[in-house]
Jmol script that loads the backbone (N, CA, C; Angstrom):
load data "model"
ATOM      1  N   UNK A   1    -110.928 147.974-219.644  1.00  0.00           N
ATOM      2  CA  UNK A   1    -111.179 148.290-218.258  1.00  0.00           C
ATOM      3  C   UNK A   1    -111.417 147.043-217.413  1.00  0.00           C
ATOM      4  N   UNK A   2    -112.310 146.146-217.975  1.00  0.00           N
ATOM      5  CA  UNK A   2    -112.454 144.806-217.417  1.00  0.00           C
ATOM      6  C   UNK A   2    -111.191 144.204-216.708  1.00  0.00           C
ATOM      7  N   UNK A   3    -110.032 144.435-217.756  1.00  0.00           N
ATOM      8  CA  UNK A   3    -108.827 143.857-217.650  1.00  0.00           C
ATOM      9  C   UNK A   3    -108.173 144.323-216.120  1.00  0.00           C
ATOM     10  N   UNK A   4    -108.271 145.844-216.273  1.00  0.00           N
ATOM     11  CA  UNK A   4    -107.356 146.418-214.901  1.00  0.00           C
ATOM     12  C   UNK A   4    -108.555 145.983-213.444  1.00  0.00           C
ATOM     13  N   UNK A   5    -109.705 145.542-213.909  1.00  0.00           N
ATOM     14  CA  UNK A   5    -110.263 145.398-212.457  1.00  0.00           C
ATOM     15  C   UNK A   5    -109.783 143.792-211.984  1.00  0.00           C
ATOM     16  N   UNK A   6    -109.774 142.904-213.184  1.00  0.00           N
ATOM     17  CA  UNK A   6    -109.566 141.689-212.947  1.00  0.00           C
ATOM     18  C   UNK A   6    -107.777 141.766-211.935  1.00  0.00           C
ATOM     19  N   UNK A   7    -107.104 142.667-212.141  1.00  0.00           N
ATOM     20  CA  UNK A   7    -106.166 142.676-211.956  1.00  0.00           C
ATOM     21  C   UNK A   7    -105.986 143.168-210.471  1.00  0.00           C
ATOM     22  N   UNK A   8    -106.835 144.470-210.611  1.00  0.00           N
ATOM     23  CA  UNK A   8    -106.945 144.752-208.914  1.00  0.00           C
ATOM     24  C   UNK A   8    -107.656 143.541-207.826  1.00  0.00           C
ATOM     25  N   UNK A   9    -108.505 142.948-208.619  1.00  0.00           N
ATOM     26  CA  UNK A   9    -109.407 141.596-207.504  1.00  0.00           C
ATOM     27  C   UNK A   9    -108.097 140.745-207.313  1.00  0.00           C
ATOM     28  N   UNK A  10    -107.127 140.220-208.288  1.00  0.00           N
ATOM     29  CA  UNK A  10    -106.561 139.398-207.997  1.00  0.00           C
ATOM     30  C   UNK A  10    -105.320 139.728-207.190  1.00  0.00           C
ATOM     31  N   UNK A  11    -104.917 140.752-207.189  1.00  0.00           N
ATOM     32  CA  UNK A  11    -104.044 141.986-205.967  1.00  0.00           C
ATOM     33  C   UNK A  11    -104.422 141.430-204.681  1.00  0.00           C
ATOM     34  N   UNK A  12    -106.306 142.123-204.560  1.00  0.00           N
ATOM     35  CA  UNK A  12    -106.879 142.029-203.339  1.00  0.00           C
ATOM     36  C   UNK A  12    -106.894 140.937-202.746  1.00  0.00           C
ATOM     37  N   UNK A  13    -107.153 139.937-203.557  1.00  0.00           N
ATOM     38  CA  UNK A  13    -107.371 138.458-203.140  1.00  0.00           C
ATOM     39  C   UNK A  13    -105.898 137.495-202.932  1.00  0.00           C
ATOM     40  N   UNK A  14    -104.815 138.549-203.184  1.00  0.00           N
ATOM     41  CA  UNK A  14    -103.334 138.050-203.408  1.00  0.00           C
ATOM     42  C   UNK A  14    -103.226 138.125-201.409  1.00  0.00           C
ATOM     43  N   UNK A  15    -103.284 139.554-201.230  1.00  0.00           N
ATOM     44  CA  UNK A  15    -102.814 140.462-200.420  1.00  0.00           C
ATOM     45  C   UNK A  15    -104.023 139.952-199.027  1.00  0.00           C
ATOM     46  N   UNK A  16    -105.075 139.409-199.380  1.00  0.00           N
ATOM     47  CA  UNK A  16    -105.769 139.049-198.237  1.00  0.00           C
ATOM     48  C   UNK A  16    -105.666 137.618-197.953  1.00  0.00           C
ATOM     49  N   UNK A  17    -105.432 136.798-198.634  1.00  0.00           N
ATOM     50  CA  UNK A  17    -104.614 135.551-198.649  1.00  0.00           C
ATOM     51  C   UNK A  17    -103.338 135.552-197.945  1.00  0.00           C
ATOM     52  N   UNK A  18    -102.174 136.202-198.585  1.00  0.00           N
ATOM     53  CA  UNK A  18    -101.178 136.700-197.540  1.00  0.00           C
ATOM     54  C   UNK A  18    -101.146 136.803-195.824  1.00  0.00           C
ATOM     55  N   UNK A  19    -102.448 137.815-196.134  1.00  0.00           N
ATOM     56  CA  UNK A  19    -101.992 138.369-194.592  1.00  0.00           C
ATOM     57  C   UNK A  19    -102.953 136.972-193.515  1.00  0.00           C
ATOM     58  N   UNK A  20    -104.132 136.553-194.608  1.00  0.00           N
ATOM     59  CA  UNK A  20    -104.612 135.704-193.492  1.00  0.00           C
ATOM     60  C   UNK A  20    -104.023 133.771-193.125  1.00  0.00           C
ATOM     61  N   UNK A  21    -103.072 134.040-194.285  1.00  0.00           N
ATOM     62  CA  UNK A  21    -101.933 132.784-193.685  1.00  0.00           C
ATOM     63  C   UNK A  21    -101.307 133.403-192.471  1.00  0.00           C
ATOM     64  N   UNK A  22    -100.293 134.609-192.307  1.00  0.00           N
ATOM     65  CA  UNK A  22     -99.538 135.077-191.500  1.00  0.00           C
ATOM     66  C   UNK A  22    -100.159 135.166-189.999  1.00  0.00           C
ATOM     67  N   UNK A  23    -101.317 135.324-190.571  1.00  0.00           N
ATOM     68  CA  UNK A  23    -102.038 135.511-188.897  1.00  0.00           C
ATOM     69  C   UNK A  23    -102.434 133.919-188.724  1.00  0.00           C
ATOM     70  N   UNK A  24    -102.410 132.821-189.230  1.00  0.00           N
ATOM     71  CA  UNK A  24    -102.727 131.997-189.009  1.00  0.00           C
ATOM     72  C   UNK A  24    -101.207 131.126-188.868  1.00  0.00           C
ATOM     73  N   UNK A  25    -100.261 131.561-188.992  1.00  0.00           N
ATOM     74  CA  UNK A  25     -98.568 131.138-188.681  1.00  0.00           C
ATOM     75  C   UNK A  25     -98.336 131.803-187.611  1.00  0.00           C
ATOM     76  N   UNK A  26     -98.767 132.780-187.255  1.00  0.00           N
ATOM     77  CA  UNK A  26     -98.406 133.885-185.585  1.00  0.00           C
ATOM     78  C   UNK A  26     -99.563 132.955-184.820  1.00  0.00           C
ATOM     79  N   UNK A  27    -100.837 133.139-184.910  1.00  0.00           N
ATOM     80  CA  UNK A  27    -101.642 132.222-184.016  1.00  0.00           C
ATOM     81  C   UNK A  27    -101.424 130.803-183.444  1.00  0.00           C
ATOM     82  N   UNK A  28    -100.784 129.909-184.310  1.00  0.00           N
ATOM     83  CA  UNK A  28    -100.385 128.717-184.040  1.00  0.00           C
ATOM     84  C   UNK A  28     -99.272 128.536-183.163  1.00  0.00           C
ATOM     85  N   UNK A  29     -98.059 129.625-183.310  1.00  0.00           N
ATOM     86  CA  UNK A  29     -96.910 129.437-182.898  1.00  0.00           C
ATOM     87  C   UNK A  29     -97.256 130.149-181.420  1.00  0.00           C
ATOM     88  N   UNK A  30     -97.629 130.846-181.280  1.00  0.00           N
ATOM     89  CA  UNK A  30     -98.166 131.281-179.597  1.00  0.00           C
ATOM     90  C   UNK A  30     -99.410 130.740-178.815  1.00  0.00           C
ATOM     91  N   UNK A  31     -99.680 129.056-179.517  1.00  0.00           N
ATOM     92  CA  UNK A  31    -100.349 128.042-179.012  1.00  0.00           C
ATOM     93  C   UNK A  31     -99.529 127.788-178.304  1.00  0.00           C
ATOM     94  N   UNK A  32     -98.410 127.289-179.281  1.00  0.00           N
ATOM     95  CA  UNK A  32     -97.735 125.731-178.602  1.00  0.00           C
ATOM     96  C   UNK A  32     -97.673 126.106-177.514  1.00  0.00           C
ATOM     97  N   UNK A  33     -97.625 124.910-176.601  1.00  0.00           N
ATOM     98  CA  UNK A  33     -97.521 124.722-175.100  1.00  0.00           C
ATOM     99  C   UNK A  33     -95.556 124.728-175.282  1.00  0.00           C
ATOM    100  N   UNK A  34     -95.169 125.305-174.009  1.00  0.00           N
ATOM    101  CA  UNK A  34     -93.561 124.817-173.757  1.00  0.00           C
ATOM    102  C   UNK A  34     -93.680 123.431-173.302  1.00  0.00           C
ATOM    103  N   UNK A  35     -92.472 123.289-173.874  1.00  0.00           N
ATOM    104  CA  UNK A  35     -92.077 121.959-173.769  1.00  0.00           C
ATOM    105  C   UNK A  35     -91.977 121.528-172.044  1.00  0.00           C
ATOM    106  N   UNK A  36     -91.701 120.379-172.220  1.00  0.00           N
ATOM    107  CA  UNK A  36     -91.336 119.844-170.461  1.00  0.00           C
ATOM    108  C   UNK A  36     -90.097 119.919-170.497  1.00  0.00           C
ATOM    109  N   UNK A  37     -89.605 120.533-169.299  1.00  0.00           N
ATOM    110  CA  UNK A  37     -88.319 120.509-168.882  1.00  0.00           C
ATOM    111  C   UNK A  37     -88.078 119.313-168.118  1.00  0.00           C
ATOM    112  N   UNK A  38     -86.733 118.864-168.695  1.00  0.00           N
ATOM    113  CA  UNK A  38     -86.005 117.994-168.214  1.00  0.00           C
ATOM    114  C   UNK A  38     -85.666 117.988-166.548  1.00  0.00           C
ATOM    115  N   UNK A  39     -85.728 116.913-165.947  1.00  0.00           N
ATOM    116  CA  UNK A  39     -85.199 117.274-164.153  1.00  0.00           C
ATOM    117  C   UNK A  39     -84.301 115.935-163.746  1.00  0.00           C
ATOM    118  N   UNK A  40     -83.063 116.044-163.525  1.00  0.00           N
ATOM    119  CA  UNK A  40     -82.030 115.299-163.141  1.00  0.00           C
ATOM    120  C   UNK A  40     -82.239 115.069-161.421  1.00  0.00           C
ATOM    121  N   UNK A  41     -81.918 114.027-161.023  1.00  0.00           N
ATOM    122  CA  UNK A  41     -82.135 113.999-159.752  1.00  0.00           C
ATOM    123  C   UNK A  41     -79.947 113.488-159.370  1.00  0.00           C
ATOM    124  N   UNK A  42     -80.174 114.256-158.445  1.00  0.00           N
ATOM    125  CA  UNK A  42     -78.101 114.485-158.008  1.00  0.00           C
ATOM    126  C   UNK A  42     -78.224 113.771-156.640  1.00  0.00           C
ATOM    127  N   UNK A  43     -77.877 112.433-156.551  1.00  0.00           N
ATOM    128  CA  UNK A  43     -77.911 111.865-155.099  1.00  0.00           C
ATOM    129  C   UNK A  43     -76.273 111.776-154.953  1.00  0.00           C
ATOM    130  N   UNK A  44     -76.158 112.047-153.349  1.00  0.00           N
ATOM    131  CA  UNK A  44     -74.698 111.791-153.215  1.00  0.00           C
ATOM    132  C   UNK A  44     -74.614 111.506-152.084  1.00  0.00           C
ATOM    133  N   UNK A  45     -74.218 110.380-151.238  1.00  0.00           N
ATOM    134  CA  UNK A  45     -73.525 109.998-149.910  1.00  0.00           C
ATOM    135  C   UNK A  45     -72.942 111.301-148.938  1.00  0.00           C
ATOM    136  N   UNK A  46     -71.962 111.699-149.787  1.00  0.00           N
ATOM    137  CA  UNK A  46     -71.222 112.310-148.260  1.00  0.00           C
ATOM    138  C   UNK A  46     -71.818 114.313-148.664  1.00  0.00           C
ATOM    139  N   UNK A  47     -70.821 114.626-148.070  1.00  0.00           N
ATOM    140  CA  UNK A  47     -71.347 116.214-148.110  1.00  0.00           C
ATOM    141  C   UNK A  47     -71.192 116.694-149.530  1.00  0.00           C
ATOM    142  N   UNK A  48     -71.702 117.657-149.494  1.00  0.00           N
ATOM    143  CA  UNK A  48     -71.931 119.016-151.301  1.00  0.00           C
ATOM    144  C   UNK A  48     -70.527 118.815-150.588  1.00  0.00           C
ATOM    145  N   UNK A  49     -69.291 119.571-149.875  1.00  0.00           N
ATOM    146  CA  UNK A  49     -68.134 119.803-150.364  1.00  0.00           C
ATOM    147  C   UNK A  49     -67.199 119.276-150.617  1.00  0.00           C
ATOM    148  N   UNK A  50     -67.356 117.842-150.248  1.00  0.00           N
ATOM    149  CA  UNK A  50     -67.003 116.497-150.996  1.00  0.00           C
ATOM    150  C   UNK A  50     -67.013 116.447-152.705  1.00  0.00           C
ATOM    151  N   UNK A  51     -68.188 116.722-152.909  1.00  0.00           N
ATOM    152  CA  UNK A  51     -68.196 116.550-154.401  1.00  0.00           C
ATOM    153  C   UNK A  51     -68.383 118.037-155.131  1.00  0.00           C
ATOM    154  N   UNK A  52     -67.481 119.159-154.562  1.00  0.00           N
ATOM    155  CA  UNK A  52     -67.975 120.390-154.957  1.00  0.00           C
ATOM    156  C   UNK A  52     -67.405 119.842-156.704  1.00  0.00           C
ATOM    157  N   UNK A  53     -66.105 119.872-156.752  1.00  0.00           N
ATOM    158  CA  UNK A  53     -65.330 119.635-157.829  1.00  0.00           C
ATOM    159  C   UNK A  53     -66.337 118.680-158.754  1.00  0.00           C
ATOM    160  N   UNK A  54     -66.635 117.556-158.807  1.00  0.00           N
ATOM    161  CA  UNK A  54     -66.931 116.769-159.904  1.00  0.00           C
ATOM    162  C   UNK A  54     -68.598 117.741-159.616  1.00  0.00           C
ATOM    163  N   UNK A  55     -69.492 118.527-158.976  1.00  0.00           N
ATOM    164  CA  UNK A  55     -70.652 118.369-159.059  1.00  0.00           C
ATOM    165  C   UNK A  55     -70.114 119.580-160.978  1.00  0.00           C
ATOM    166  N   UNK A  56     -69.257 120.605-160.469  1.00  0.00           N
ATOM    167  CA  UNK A  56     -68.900 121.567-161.614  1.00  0.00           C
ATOM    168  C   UNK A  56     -68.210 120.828-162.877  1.00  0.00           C
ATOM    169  N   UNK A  57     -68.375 119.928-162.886  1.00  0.00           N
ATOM    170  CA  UNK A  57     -67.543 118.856-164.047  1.00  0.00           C
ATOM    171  C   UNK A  57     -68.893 118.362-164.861  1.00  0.00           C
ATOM    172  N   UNK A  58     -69.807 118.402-163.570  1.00  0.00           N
ATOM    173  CA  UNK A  58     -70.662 117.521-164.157  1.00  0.00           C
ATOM    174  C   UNK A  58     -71.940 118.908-165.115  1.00  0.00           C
ATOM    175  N   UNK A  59     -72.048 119.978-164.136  1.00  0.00           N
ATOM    176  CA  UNK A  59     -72.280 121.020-164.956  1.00  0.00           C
ATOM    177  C   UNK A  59     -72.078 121.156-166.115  1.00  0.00           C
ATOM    178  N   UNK A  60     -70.910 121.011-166.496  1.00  0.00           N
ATOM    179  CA  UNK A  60     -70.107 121.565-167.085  1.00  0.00           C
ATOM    180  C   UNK A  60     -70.131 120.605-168.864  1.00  0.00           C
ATOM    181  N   UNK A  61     -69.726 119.542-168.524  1.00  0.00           N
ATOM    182  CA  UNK A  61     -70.625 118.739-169.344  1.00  0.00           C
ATOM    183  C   UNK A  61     -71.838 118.723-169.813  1.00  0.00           C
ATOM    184  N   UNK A  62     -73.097 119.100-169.354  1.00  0.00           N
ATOM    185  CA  UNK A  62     -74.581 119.200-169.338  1.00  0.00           C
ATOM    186  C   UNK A  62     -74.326 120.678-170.494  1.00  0.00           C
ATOM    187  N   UNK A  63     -73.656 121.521-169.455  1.00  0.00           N
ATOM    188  CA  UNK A  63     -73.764 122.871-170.999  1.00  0.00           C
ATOM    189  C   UNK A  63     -73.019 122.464-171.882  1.00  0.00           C
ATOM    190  N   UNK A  64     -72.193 122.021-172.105  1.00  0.00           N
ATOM    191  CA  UNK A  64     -71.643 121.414-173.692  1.00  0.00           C
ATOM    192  C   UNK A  64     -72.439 120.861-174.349  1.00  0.00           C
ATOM    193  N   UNK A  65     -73.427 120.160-173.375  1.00  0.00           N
ATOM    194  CA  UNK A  65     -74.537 119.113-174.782  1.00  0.00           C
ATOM    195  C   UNK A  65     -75.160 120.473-174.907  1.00  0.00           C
ATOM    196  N   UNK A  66     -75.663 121.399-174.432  1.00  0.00           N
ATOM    197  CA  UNK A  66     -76.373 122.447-175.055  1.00  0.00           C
ATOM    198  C   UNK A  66     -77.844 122.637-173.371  1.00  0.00           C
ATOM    199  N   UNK A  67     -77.578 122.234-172.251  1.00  0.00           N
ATOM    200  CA  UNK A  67     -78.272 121.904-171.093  1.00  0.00           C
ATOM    201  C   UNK A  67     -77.885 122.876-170.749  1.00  0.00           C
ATOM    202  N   UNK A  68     -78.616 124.043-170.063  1.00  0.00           N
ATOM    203  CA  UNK A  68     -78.273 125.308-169.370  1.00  0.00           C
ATOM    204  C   UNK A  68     -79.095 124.683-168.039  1.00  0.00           C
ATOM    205  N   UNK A  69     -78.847 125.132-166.754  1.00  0.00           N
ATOM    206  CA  UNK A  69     -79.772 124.620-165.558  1.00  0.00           C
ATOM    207  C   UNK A  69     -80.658 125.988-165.402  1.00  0.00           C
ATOM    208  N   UNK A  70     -81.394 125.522-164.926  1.00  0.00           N
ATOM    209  CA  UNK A  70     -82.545 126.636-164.835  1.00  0.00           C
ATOM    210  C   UNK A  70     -83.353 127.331-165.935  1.00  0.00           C
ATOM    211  N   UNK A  71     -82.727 126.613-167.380  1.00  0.00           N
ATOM    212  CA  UNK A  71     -83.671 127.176-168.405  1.00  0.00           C
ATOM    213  C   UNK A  71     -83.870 126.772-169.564  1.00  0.00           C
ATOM    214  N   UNK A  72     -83.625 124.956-169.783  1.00  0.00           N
ATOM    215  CA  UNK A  72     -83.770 123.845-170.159  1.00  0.00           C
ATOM    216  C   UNK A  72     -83.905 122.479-169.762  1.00  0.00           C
ATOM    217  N   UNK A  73     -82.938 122.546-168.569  1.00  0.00           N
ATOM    218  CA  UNK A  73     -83.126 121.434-167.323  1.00  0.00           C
ATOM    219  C   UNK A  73     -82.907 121.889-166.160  1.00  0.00           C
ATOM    220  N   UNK A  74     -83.954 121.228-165.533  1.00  0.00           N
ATOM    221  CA  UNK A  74     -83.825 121.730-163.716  1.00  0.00           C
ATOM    222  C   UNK A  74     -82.830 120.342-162.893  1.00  0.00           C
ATOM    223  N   UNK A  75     -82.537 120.610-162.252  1.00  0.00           N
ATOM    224  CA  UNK A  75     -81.662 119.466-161.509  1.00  0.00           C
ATOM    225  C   UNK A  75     -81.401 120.002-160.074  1.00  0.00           C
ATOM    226  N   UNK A  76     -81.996 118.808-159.457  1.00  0.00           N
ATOM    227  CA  UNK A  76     -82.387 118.610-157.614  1.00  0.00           C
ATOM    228  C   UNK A  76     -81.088 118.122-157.182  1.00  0.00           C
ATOM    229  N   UNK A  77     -80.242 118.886-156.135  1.00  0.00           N
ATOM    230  CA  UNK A  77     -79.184 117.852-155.211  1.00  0.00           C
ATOM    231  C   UNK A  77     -80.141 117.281-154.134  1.00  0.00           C
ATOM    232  N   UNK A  78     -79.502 116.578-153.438  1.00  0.00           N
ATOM    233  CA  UNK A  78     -79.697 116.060-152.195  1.00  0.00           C
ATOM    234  C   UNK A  78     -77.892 115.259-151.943  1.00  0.00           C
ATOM    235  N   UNK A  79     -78.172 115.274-150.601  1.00  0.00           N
ATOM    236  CA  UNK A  79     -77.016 115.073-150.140  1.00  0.00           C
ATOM    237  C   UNK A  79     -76.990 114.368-148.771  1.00  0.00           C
ATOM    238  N   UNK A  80     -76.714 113.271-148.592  1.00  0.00           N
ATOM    239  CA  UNK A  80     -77.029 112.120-147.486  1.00  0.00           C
ATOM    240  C   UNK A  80     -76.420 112.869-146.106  1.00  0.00           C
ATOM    241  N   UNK A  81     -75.063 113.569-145.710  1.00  0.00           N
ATOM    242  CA  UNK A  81     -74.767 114.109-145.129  1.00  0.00           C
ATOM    243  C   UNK A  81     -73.918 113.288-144.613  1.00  0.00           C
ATOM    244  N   UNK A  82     -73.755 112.148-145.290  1.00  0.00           N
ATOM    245  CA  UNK A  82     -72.835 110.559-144.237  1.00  0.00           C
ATOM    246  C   UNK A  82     -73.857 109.985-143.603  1.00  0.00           C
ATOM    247  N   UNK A  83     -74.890 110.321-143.553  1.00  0.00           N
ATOM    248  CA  UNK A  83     -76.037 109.724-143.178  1.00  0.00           C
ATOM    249  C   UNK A  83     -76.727 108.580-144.213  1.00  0.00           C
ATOM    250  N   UNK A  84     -77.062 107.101-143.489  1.00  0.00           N
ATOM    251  CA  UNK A  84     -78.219 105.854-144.062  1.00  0.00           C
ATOM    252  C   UNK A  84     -77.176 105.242-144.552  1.00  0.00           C
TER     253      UNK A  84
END
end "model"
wireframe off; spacefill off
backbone 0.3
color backbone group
């Protein structure tokens, strides 16, 4: 009889070990802070429809490395207007 209790403690002590790693792998991972997002700054001389074409080239490139805008990197135009 000794035998089957030793067996159930070490169950219990299997099974509460278990679960209190898991809660301690879920707790940690809904610490981490998010990361910092990346922010490109887009300066350009003349007008946005000047550079409509290369601004979508340049997009376009950014998602190939794996860069989505708005939900890995943020990126600011500005646009001189022919203006300075």
């Amino acid at each position: 009889m000794d035998g089957d209790r030793e067996k159930d403690m070490k169950k219990k002590i299997t099974a509460l070990t278990l679960c209190a790693m898991l809660l301690a792998v879920c707790v940690s991972a809904n610490a981490q802070q998010p990361g910092k997002v990346p922010k490109i700054g887009f300066l350009v001389g003349p007008s946005r429809s000047f550079f409509a074409n290369r601004m979508e080239s340049f997009q376009q490139g950014l998602q190939s490395l794996g860069y989505i805008e708005g939900k890995n990197i943020a990126i600011e135009y500005r646009y001189a207007e022919g203006e300075g």
